[in-house]
KEKE-3310 file (N, C-alpha, C; in steps of 0.2 Angstrom, whole numbers, plus 5000, padded with zeros to 4 digits):
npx = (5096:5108:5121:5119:5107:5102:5107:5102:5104:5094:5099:5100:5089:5078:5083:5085:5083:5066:5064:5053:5043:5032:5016:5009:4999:4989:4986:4979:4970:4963:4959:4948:4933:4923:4909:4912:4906:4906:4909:4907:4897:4889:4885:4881:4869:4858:4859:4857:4869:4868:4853:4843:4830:4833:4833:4824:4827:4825:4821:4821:4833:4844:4861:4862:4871:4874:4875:4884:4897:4901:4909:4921:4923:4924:4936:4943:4948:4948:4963:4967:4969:4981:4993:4990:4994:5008:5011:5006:5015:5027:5024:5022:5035:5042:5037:5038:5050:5063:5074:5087:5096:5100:5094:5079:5072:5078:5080:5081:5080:5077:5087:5088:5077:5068:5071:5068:5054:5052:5055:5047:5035:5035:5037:5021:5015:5017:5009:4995:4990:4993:4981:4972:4972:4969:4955:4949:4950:4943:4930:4930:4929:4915:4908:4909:4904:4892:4887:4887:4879:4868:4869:4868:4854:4848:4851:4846:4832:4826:4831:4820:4807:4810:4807:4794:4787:4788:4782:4770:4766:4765:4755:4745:4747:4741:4729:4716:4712:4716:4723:4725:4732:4744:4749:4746:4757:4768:4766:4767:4781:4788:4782:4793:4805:4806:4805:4816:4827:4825:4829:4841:4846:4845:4856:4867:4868:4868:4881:4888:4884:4891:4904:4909:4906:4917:4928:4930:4929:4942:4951:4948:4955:4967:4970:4971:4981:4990:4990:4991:5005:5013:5011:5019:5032:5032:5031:5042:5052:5050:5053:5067:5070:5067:5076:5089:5088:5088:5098:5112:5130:5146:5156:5168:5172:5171:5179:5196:5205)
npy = (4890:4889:4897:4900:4899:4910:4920:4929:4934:4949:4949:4936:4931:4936:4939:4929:4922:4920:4918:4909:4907:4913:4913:4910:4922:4915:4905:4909:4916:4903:4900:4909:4913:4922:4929:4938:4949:4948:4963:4965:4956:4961:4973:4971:4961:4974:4988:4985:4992:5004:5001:5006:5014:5015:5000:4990:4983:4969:4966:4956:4947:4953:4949:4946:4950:4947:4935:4923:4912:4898:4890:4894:4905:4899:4891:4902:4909:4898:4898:4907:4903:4897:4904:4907:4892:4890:4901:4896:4884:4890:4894:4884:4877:4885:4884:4869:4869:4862:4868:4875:4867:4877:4889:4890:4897:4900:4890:4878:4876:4869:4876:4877:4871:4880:4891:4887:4887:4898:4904:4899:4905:4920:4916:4914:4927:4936:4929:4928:4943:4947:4940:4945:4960:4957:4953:4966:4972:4964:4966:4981:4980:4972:4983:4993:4986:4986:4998:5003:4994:5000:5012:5010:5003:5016:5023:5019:5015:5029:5034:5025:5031:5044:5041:5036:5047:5056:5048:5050:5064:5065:5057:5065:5076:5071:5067:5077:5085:5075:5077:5069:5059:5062:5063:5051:5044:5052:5048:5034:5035:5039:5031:5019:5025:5027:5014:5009:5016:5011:4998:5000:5006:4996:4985:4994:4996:4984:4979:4988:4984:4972:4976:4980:4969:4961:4969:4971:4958:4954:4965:4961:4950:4951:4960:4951:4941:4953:4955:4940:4939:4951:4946:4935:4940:4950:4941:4931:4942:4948:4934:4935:4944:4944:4928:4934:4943:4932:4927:4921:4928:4927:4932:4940:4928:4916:4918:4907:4907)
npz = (5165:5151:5143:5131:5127:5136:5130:5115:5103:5095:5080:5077:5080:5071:5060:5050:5035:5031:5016:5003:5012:5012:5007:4987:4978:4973:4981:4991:4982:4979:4991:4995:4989:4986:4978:4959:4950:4935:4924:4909:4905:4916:4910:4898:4901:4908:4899:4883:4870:4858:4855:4856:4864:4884:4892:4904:4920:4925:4943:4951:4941:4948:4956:4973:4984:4996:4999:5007:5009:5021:5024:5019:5028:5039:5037:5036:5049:5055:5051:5057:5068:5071:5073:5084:5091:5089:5099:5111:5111:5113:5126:5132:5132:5138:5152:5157:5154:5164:5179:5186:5200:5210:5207:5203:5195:5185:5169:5157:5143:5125:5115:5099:5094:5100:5094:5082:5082:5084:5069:5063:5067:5062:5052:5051:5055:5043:5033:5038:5041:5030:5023:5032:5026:5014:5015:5018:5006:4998:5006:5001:4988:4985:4992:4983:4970:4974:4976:4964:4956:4961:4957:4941:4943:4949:4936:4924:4930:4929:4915:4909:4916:4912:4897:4897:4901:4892:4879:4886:4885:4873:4868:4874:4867:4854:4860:4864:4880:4887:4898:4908:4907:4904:4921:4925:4921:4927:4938:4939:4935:4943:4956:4951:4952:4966:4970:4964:4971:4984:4984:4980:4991:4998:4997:4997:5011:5016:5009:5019:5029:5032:5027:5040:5050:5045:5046:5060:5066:5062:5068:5080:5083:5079:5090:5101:5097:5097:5112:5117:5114:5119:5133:5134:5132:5144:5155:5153:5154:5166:5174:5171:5175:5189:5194:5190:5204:5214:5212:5219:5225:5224:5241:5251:5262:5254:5250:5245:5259)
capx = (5097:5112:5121:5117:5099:5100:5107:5100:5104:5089:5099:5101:5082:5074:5088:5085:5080:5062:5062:5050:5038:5026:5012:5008:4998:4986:4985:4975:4961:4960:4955:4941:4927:4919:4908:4912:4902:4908:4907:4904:4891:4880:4883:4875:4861:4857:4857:4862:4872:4864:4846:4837:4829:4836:4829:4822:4832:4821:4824:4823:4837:4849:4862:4864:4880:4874:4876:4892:4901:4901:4914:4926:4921:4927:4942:4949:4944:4956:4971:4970:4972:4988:4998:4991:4994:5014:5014:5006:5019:5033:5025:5022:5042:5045:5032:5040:5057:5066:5074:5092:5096:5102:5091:5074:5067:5083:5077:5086:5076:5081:5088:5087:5068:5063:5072:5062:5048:5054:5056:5039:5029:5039:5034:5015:5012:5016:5004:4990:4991:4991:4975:4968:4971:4965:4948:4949:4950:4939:4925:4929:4926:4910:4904:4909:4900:4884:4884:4889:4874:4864:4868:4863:4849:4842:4851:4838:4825:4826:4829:4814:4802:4811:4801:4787:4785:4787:4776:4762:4766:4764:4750:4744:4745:4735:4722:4719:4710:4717:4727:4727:4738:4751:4747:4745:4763:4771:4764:4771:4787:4790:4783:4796:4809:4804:4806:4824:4829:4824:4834:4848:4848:4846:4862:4872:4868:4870:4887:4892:4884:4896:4912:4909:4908:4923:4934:4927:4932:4949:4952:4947:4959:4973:4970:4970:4987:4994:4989:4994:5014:5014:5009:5024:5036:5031:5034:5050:5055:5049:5057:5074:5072:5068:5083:5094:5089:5090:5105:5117:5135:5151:5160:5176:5173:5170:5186:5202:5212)
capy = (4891:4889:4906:4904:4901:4915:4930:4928:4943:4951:4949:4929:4929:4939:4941:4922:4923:4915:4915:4900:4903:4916:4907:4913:4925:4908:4901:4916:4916:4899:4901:4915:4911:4925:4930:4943:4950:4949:4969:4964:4954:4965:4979:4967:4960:4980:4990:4984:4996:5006:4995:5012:5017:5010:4995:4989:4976:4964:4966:4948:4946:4957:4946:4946:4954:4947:4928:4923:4906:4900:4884:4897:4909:4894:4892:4909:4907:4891:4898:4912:4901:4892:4907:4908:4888:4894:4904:4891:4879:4893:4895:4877:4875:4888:4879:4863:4866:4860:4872:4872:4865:4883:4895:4886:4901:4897:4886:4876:4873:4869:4881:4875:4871:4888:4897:4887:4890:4908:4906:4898:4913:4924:4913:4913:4933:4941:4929:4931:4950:4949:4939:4953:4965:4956:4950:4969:4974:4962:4969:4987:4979:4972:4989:4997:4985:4987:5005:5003:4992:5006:5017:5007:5004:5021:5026:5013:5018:5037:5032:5023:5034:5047:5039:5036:5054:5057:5045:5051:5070:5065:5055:5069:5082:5069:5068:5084:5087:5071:5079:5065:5054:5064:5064:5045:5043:5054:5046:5029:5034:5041:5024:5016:5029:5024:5005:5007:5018:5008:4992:5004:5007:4989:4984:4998:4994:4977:4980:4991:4977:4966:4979:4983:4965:4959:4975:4971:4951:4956:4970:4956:4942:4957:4961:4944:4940:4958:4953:4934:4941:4957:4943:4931:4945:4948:4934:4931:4950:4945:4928:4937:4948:4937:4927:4941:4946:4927:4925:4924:4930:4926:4936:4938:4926:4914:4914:4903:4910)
capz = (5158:5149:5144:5124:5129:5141:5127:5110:5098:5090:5075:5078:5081:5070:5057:5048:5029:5027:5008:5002:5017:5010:5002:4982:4977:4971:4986:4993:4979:4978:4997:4992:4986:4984:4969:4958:4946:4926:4921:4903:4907:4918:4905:4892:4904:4909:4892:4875:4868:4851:4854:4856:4870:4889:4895:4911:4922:4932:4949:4952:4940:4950:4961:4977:4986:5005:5000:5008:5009:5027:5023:5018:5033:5045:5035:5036:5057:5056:5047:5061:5076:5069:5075:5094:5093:5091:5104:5114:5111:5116:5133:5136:5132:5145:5159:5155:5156:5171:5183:5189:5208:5215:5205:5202:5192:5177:5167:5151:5134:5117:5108:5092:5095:5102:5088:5074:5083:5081:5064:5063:5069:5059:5043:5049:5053:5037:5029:5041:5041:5020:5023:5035:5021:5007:5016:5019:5000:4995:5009:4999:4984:4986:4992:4976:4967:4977:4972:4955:4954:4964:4951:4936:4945:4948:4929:4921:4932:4927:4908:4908:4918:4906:4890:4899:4904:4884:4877:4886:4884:4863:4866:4874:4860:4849:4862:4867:4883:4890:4901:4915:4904:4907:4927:4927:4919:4927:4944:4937:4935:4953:4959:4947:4955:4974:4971:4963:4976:4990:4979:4982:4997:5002:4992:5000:5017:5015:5009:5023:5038:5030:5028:5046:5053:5042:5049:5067:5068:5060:5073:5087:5082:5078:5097:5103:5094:5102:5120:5118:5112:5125:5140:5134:5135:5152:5159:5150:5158:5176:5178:5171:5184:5197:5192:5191:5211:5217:5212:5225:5225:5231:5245:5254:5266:5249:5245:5253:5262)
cpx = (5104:5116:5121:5111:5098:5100:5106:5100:5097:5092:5101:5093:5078:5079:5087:5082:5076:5059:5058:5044:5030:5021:5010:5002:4991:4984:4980:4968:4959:4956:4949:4937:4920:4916:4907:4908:4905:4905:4904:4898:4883:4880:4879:4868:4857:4855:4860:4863:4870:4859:4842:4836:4832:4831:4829:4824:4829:4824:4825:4831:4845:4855:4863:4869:4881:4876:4883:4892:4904:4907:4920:4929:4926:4935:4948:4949:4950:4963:4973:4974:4980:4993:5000:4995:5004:5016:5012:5011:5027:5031:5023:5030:5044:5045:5038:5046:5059:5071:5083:5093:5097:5099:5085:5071:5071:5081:5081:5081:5082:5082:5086:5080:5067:5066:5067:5056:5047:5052:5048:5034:5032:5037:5026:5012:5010:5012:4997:4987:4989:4983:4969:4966:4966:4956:4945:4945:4944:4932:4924:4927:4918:4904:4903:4906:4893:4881:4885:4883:4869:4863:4865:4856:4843:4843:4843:4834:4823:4826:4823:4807:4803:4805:4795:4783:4784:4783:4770:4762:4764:4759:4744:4740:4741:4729:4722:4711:4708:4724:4731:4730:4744:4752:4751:4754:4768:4772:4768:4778:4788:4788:4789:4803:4810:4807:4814:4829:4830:4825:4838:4851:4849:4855:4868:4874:4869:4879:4890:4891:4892:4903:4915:4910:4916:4928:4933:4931:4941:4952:4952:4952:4966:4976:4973:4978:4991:4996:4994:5002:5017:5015:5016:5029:5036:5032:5039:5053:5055:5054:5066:5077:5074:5074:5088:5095:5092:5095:5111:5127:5139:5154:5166:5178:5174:5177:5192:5206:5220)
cpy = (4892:4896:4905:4903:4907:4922:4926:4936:4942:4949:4942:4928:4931:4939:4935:4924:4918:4914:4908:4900:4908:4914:4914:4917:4920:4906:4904:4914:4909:4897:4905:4912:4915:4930:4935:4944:4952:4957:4969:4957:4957:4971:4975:4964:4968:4985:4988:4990:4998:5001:5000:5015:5013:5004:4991:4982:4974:4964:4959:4944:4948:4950:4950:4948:4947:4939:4927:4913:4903:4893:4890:4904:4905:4893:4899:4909:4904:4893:4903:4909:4897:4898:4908:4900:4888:4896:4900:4886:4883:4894:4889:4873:4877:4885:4875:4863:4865:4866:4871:4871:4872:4888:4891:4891:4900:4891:4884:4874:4872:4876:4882:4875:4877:4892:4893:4887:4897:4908:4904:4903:4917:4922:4916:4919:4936:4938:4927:4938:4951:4948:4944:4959:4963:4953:4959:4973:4970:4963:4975:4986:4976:4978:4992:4994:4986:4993:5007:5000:4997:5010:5016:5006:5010:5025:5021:5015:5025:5038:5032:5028:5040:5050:5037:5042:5058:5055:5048:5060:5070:5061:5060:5074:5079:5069:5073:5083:5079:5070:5074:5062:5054:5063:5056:5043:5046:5050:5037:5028:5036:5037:5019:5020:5024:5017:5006:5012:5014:5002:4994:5004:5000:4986:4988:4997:4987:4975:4982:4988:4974:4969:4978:4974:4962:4961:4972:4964:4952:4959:4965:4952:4946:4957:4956:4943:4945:4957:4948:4935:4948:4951:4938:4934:4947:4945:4933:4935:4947:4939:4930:4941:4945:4934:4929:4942:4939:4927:4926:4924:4928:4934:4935:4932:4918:4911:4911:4911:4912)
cpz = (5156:5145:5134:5124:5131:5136:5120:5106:5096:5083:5073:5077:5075:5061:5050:5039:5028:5021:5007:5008:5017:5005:4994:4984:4977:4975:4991:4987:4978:4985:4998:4987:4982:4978:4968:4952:4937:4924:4914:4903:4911:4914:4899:4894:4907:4903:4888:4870:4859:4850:4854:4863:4878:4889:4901:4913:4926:4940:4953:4948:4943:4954:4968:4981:4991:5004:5001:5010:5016:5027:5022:5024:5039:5042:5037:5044:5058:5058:5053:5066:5075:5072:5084:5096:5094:5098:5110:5117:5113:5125:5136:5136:5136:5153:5162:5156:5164:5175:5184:5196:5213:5212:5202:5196:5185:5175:5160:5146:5130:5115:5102:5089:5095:5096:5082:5076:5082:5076:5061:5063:5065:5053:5044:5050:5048:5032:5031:5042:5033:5022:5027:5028:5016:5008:5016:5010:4995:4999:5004:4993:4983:4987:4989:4970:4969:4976:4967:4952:4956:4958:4944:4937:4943:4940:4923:4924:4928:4920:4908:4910:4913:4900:4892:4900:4894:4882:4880:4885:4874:4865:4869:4871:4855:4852:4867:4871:4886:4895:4908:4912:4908:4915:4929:4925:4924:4939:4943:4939:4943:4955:4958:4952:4961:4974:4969:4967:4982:4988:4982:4988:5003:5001:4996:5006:5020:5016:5014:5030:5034:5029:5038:5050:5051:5047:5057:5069:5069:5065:5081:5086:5080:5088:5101:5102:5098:5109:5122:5118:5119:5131:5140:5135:5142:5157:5159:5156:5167:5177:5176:5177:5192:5200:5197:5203:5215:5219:5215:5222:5229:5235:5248:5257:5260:5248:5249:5252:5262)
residu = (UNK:UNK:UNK:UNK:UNK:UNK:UNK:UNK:UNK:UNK:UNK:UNK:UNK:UNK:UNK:UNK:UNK:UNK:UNK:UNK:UNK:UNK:UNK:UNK:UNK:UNK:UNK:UNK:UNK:UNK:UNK:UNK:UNK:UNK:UNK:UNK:UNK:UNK:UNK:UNK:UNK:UNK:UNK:UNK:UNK:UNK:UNK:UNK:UNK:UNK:UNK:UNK:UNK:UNK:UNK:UNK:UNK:UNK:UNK:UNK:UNK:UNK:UNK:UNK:UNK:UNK:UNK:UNK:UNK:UNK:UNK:UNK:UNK:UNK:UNK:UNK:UNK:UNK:UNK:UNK:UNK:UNK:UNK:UNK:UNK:UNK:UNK:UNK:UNK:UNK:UNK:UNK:UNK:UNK:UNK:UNK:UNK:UNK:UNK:UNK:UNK:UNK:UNK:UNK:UNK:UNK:UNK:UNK:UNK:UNK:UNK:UNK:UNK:UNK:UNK:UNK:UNK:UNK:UNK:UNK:UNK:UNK:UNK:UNK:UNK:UNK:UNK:UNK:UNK:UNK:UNK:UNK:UNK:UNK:UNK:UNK:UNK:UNK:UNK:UNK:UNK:UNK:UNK:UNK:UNK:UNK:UNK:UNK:UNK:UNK:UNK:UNK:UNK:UNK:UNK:UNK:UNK:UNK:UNK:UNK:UNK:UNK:UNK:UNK:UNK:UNK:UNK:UNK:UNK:UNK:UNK:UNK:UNK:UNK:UNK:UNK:UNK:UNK:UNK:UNK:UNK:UNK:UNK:UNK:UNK:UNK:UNK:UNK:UNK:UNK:UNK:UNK:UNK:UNK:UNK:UNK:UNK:UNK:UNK:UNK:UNK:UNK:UNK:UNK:UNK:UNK:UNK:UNK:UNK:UNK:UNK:UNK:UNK:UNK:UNK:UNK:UNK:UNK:UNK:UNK:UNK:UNK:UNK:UNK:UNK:UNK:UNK:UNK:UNK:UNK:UNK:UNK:UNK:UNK:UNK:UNK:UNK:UNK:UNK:UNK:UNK:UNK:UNK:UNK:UNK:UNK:UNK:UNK:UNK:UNK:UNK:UNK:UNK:UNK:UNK:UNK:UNK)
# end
């Protein structure tokens, strides 16, 4: 290896201005898919505001959180591997280069090459890592809505059994010793409870499979990435060493006489 292959500043490698390589802020949601839910819109399909008393939200109307977008799933998957196939291409440079006649283990690449391969990988972290984050934010998000709709839920539910619980305590006092009215309502409403509870809790835990796998993949292809860059410096290290002991020296005997 040639001696400006051999020493490369940190501040030569790492040091390089990649202005222009972070992709927009745009380019991100255009790659999400994921659907949110119009807060003025589910406050208007839920209760309409000064119409009287609450009113009761089909549970068939409700959306879905769980449904996800699995074109967009393999997409984000994709964009990951682009950074291993980098490092690929830095230890098939290494393999691959040829050796010199009196130390086999020194080896000559491009320069030029491997440093924009550098700068390469350097460009494609910091917008691999955003995407971690923001898949991450948009799992936190979906959970916040699952319980926001929970809430609405059991608030509608609890209104409604509410007026029902009324209604029959006034029908009640006009029919007097029809006392089971009240019973039969009151039994209503607690079924009504039950079911938008057990809505809820589907909704929540739905949300939180789906935080938990999200966090999980990320966490694995974080690793993976770790490993891959840990194992290439290594290598590196060892064969400098190697190198370094091969390498023979002159002596006295070396020199004319």
């Amino acid at each position: 290896m040639s001696e400006d292959s051999q020493h490369v500043s940190p501040r030569t490698m790492w040091g390089r201005d990649n202005a222009g390589t972070q992709p927009h802020d745009e380019d991100f949601t255009q790659s999400s898919s994921y659907q949110r839910i119009d807060d003025s819109t589910q406050e208007s399909e839920v209760i309409e505001e000064n119409a009287g008393p609450a009113q009761r939200v089909p549970m068939d109307q409700l959306p879905d959180l769980r449904r996800q977008n699995d074109d967009d799933i393999d997409q984000n998957r994709a964009e990951f591997t682009t950074v291993y196939d980098i490092i690929d291409q830095l230890e098939n440079t290494i393999t691959e280069a040829k050796g010199t006649i009196f130390s086999p283990s020194l080896v000559k690449i491009d320069r030029d090459e491997f440093l924009d391969q550098l700068e390469e990988l350097k460009s494609k972290l910091p917008v691999q890592l955003e995407r971690a984050s923001a898949l991450m934010r948009e799992a936190e998000h979906r959970l916040e809505t699952a319980q926001s709709q929970a809430n609405v839920i059991i608030t509608s539910a609890q209104s409604r059994a509410t007026d029902m619980v009324h209604e029959a305590q006034q029908q009640a006092q006009i029919l007097a010793g029809q006392e089971h009215v009240t019973q039969i309502a009151r039994q209503k409403s607690r079924d009504m409870l039950d079911q938008a509870q057990a809505k809820a809790d589907t909704l929540t835990q739905g949300a939180d499979r789906y935080c938990i796998k999200v966090m999980e993949s990320l966490q694995q292809q974080l690793n993976k990435l770790g490993n891959d860059v840990q194992g290439g410096l290594t290598v590196l290290k060892d064969r400098q060493e190697d190198a370094a002991e091969e390498l023979e020296h002159l002596t006295d005997e070396d020199y004319p006489r």
